[in-house]
C-alpha positions as CSV (number, residue, x, y, z in Angstrom):
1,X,-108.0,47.0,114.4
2,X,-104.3,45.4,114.4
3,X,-101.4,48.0,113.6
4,X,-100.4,47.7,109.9
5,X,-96.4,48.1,111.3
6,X,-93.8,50.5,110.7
7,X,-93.2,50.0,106.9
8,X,-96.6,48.9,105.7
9,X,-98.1,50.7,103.2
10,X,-101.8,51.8,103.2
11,X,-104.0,49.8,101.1
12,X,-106.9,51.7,99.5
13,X,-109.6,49.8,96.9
14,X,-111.8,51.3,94.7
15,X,-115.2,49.6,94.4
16,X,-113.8,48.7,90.7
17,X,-110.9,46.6,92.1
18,X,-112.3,45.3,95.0
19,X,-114.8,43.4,92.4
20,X,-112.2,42.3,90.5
21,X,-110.1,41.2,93.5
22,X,-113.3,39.1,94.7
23,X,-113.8,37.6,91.7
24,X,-110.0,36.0,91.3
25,X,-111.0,34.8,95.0
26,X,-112.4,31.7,93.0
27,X,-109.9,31.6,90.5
28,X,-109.1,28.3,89.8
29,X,-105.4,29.6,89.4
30,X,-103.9,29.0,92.9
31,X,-101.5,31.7,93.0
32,X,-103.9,34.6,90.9
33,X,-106.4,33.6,94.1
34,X,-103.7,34.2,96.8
35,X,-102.6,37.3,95.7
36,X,-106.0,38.8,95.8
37,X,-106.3,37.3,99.8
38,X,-103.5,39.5,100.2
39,X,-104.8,42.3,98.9
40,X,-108.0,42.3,100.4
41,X,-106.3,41.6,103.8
42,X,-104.2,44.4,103.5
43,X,-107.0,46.8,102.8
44,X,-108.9,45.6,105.7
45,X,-106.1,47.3,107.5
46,X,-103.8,44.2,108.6
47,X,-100.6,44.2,108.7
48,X,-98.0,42.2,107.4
49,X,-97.5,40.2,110.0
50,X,-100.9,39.6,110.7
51,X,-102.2,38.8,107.1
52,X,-99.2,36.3,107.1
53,X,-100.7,34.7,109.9
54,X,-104.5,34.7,109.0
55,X,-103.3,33.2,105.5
56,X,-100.5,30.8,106.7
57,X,-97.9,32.6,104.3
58,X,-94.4,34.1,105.0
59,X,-94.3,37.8,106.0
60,X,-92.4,38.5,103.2
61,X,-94.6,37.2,100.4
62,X,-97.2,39.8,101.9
63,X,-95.3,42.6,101.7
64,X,-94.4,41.8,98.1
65,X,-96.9,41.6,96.8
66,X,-98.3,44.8,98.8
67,X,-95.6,47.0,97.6
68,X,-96.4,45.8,94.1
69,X,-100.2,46.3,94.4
70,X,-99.7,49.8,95.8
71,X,-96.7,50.6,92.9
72,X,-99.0,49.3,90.0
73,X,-102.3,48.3,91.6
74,X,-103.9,45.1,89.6
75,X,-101.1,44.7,87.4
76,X,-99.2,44.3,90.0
77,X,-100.3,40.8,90.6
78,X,-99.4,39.7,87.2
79,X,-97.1,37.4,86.4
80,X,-94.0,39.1,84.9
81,X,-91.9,37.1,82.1
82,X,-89.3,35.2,82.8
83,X,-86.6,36.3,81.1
84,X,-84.2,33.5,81.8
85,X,-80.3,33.5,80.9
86,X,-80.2,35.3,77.7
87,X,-79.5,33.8,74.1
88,X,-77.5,35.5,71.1
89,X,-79.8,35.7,68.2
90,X,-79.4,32.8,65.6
91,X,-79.0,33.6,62.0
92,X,-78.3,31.7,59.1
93,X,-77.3,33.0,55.6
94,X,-79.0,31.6,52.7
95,X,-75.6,29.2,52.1
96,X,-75.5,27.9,55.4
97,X,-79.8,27.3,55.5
98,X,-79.3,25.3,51.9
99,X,-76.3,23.0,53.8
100,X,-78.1,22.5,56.4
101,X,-81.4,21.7,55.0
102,X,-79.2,19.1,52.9
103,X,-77.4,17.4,55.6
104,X,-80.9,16.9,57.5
105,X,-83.0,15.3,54.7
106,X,-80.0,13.4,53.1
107,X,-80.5,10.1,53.6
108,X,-76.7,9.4,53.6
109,X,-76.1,11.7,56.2
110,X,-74.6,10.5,59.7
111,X,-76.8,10.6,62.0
112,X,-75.4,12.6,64.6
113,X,-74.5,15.5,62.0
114,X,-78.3,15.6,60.8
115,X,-80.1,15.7,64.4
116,X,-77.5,18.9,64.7
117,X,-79.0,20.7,61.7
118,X,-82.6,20.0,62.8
119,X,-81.5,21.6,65.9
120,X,-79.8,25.0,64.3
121,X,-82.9,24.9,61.8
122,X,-85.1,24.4,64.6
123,X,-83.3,27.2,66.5
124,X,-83.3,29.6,63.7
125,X,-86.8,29.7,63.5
126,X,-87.3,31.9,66.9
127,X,-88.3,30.1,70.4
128,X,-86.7,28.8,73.5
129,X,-83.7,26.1,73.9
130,X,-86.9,24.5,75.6
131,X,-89.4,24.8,72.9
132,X,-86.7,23.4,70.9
133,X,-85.7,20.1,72.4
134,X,-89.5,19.3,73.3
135,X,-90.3,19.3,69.2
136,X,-87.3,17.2,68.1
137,X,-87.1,14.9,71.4
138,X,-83.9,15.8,72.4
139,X,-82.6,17.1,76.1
140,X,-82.7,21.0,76.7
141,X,-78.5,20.9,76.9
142,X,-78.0,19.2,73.8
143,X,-79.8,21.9,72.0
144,X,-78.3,25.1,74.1
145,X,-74.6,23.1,73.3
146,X,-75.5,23.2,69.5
147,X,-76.5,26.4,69.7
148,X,-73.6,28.2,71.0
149,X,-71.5,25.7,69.0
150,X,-72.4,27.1,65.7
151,X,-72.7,30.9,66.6
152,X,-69.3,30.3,67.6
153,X,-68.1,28.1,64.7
154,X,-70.8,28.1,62.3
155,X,-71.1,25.2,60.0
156,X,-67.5,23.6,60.9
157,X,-69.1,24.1,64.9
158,X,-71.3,21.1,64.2
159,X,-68.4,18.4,63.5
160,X,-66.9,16.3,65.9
161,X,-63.6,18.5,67.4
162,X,-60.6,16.0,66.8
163,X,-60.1,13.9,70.0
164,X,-56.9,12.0,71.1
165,X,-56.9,8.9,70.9
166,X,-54.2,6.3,70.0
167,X,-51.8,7.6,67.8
168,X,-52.3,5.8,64.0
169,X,-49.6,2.9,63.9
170,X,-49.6,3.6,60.1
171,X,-47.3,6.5,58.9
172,X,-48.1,8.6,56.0
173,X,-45.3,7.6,54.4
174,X,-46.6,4.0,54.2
175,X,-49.6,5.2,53.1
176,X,-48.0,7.3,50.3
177,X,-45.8,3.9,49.2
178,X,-48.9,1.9,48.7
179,X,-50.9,4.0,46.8
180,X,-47.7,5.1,44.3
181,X,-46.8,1.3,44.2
182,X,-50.8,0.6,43.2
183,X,-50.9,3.7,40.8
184,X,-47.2,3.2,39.1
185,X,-46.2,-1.0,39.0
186,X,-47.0,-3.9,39.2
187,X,-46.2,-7.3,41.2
188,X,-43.1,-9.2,39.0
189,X,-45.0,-11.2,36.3
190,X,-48.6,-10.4,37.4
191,X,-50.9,-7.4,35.3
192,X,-52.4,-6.1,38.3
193,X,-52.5,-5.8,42.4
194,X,-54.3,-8.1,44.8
195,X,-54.3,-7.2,48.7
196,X,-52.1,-10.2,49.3
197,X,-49.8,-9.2,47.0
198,X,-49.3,-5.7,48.4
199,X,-49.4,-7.0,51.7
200,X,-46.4,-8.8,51.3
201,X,-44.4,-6.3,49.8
202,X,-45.0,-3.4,51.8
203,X,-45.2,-5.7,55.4
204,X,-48.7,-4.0,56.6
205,X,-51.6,-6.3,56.9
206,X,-54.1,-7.4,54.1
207,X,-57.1,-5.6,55.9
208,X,-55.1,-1.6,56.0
209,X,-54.5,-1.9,52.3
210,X,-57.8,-2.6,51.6
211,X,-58.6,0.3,53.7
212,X,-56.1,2.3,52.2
213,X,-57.4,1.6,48.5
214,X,-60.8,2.3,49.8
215,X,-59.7,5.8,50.8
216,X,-58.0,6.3,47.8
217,X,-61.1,4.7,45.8
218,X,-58.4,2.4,43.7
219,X,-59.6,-0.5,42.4
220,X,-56.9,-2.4,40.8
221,X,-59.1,-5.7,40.0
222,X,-61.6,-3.8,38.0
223,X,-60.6,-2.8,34.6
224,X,-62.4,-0.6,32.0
225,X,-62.5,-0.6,28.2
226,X,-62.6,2.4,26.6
227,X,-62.2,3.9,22.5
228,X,-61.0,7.3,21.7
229,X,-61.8,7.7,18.1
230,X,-59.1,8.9,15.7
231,X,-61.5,10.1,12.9
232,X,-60.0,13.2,11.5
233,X,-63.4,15.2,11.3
234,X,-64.5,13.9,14.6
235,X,-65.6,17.8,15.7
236,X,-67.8,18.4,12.8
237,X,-69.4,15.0,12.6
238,X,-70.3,15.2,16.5
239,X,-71.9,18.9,15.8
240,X,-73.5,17.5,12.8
241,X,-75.2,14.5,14.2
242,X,-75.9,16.1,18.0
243,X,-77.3,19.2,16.1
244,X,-79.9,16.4,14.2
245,X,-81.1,15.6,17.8
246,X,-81.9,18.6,19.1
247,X,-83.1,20.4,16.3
248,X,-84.5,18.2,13.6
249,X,-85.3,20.2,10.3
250,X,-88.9,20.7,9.5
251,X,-90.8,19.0,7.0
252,X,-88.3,15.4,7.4
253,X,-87.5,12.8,9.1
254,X,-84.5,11.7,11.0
255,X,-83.8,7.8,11.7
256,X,-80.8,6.3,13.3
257,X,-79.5,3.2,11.0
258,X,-77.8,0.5,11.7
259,X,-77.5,-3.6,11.3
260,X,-77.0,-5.8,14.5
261,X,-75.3,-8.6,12.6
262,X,-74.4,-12.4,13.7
263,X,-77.6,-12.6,16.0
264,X,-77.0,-16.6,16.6
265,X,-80.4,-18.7,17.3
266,X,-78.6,-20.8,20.2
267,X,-80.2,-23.7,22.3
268,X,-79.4,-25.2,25.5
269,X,-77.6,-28.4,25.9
270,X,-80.0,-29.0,28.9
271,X,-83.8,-27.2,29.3
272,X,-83.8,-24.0,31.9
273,X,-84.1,-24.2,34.8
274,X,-87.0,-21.7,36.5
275,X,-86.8,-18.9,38.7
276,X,-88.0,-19.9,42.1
277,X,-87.6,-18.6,45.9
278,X,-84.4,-18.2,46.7
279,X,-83.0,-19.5,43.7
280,X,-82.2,-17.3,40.4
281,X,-83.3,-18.7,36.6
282,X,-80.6,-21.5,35.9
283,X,-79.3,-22.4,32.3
284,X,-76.6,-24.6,31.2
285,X,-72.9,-22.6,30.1
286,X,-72.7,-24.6,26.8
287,X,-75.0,-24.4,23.9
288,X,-75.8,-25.9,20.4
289,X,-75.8,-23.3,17.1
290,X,-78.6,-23.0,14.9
291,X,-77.4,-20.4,12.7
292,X,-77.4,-16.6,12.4
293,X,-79.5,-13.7,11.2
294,X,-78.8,-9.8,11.0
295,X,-81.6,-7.5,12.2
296,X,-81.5,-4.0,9.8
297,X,-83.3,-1.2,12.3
298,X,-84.1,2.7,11.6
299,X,-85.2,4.2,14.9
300,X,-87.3,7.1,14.7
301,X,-85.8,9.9,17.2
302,X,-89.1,11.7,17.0
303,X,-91.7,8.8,18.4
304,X,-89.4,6.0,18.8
305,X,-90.4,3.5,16.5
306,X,-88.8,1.1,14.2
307,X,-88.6,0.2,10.6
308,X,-86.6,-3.1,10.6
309,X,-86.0,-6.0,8.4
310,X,-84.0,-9.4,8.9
311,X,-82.0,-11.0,6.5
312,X,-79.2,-13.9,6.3
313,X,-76.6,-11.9,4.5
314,X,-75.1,-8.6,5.7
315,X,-73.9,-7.8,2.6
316,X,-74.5,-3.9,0.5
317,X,-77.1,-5.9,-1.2
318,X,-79.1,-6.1,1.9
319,X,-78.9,-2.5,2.9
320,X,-80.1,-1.3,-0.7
321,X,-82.8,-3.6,0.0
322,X,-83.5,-1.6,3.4
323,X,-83.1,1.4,2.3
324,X,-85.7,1.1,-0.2
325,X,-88.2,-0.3,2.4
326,X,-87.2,3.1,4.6
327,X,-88.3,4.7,1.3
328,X,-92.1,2.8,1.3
329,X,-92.5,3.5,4.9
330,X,-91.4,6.9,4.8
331,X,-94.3,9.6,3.3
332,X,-93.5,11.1,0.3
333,X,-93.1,14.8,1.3
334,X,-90.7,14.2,3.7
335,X,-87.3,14.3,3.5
336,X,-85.3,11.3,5.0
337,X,-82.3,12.0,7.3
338,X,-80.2,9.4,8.3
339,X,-77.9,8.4,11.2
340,X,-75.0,5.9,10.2
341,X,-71.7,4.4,10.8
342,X,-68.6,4.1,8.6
343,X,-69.5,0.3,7.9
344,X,-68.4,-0.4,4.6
345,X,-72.0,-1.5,3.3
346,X,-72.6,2.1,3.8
347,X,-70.2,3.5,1.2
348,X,-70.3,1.3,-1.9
349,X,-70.8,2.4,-5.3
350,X,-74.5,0.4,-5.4
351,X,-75.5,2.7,-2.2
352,X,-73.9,5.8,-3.6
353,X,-76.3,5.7,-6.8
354,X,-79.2,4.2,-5.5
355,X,-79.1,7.5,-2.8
356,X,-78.3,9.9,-6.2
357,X,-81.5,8.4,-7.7
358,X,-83.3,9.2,-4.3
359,X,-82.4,13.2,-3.5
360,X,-84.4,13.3,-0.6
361,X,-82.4,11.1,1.3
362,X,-79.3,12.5,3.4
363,X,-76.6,11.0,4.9
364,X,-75.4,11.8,7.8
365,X,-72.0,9.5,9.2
366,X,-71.4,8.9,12.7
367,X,-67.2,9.4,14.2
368,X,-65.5,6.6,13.2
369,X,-65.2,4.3,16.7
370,X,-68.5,6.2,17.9
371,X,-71.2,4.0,17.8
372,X,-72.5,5.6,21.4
373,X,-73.7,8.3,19.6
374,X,-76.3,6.6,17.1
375,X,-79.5,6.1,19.1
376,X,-80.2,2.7,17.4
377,X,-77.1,1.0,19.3
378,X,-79.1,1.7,22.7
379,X,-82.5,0.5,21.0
380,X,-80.5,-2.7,20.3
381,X,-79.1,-2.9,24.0
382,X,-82.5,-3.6,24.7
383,X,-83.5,-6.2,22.2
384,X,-80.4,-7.5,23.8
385,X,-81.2,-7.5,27.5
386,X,-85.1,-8.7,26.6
387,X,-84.9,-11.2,24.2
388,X,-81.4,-12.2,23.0
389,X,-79.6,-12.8,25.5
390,X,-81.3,-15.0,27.4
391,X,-83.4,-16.6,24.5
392,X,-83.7,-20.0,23.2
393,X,-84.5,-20.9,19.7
394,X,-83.9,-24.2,17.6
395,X,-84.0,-22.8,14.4
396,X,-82.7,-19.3,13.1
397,X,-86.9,-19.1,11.8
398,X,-88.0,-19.2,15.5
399,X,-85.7,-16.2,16.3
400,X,-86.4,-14.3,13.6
401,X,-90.1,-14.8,14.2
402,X,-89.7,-13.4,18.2
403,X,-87.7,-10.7,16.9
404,X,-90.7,-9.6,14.9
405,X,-93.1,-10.2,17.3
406,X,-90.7,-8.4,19.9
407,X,-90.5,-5.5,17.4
408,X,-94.2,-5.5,16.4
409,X,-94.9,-4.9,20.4
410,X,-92.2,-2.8,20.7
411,X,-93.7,-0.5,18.3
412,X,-97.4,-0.6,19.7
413,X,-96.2,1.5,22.7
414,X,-93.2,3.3,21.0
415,X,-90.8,4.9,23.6
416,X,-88.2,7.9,22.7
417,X,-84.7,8.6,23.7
418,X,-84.2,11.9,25.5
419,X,-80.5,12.8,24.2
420,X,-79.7,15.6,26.8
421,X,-76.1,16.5,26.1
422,X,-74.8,19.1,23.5
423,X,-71.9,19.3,21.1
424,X,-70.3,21.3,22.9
425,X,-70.2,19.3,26.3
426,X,-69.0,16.3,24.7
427,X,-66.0,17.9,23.4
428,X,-65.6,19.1,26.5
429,X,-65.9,16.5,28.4
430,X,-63.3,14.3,25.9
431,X,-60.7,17.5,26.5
432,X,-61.0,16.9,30.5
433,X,-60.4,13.3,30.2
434,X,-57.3,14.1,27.5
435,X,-56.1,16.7,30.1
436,X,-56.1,13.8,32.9
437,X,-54.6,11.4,31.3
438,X,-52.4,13.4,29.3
439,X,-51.3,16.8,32.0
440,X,-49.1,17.6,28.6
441,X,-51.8,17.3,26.0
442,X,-52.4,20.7,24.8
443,X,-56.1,21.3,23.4
């Protein structure tokens, strides 16, 4: 028997683990099958140096994995985990999970900024940098660089740090001259600023105003229309009429009124032209006159449909005559609330007694300047943008019959208006825009 040598240790098996070592001797695991060859060696009463050589193996692997099968016996010869260099634990606040979760599904999100979030989302949910970068296809550094980045920095960790560079060639200064120039004149005779025209009078090129304009999102060739009305009980009809939207009164009915007046039954000087690939619907700019007609409407807030009648005249005459077909279509037990403008039709003396001979009819006048807030006007944006506008017709009674047809289809799949906004946030949203364009204005 060969001498185990000076710092062997005695190997002893019990019949238990010498089963157990002979069975790992088939192990299809290379290295669970090596270590028990060891083993076995060893308790045959081998030393190190001659197991080494019976197996082919370095001296020193034997008496490693001696020492650890006489310290612990068989779990000695399992694999212990690899610890690796150690990470500091990743966690996000309830703020910082929301941003990032935004930044990585928002579709307007740089790219670079939303593969960091998945990573720090990724991260956050426990696992290796390995683990990591193998489920979002990315290298094992870029997610340990992301990592410490944004335990170091948190969410301002995950932008680009400000590099070098070339030094901008346009000063501040500049920049504040062309947008107080934009904001507070304008070029000699001209109403409004083109990039040429800035160009020249500040000396920097056509291409930095426009990126300067951009920055500043001005716009000088756009212009907007707007109406403030000056209607002294502007507050009370706004509550009035909002409150009729979102809280109708039982037992009645509430219909927005109005008249869409000069409809003109106009024909091409030349036929259309169709739609085809490549090429939109083409129609001549000039046109011949037919006439005119005025549509009367009463939209229904509740189910969306429409009362309506057509006549030549716009006249008080006319609206009487409306009013008393609202008054057939309408049933009897309900009480009829409606939504109008200031149009003088509305307030003769004709309209004031036929409404005293009819008490269950209420009146109920829009801001003067306000028509946005009558639910008809948007009904008639879309006879507008489906019929009218684009329509021809050679006689006033060819439009008038595709408005009723229109109407009569219209009201065969009757659609709604959702008014969302309350009295209150429309005054407040007025103040706002008084405050900005008036710092001074006091509420």
């Amino acid at each position: 028997m060969s001498h185990r040598g000076r710092s062997a240790v005695e190997i002893r098996l019990s019949s238990v683990e010498r089963a157990e070592l002979e069975r790992r001797l088939v192990s299809p695991d290379r290295r669970e099958s090596g270590r028990a060859r060891i083993v076995l060696a060893c308790a045959e009463g081998a030393s190190n140096a001659g197991a080494a050589q019976a197996l082919g193996i370095s001296v020193a692997t034997v008496a490693k994995w001696r020492r650890k099968f006489a310290a612990e016996r068989l779990a000695g010869l399992a694999d212990a985990g690899r610890s690796g260099r150690p990470k500091a634990d990743l966690v996000l606040t309830d703020a910082e999970r929301t941003q990032l979760t935004s930044w990585a599904r928002r579709a307007k999100t740089a790219q670079y900024l939303a593969m960091r979030a998945k990573i720090v989302l990724r991260c956050a949910e426990g696992g290796t940098n390995k683990q990591a970068a193998a489920d979002l296809g990315v290298d094992e550094s870029t997610v340990d660089r992301w990592r410490v980045r944004f335990i170091a920095a948190r969410l301002e960790g995950l932008q680009d740090e400000p590099r070098a560079g070339r030094p901008p060639s346009i000063l501040l200064d500049q920049v504040e001259d062309v947008v107080i120039a934009t904001l507070e004149s304008v070029p000699g005779n001209d109403t409004h600023w083109s990039r040429s025209s800035m160009a020249a009078r500040t000396g920097l090129s056509k291409s930095t105003i426009g990126r300067i304009w951009r920055r500043f999102d001005l716009k000088p060739h756009l212009q907007d229309s707007f109406k403030l009305s000056t209607d002294p009980l502007f507050v009370e009809k706004v509550v009035d009429v909002v409150g009729l939207y979102h809280n109708p009164p039982e037992k009645a009915i509430v219909l927005c009124v109005d008249e869409k007046s000069q409809i003109q039954a106009l024909d091409r000087s030349q036929p259309v032209l169709p739609m085809m690939p490549g090429m939109p619907e083409r129609r001549t700019h000039d046109y011949l006159r037919h006439g005119i007609t005025s549509l009367f409407a009463a939209f229904n807030i509740a189910d969306g449909t429409v009362i309506s009648e057509l006549h030549r005249r716009h006249r008080a005459i006319e609206f009487r005559k409306f009013l008393t077909t609202i008054d057939k279509n309408v049933p009897r037990e309900l009480d009829v609330h409606l939504v109008c403008d200031n149009y003088a039709t509305h307030n003769t003396a004709e309209i004031k007694a036929w409404l005293a001979r009819h008490p269950r009819f209420h009146i109920h006048f829009t801001p003067t300047g306000s028509s946005w807030i009558n639910q008809v006007e948007r009904w008639f944006g879309l006879l507008t943008d489906k019929l009218i506008r684009r329509g021809v017709h050679t006689s006033v009674k060819a439009l008038e019959n595709d408005i009723r047809a229109w109407i009569d289809t219209w009201n065969d799949n009757p659609r709604p208006f959702t008014w969302t906004k309350t009295a209150d946030e429309i005054l407040q949203s007025l103040a706002d825009y008084l405050a900005k364009i008036n710092p001074n204005h006091t509420q």
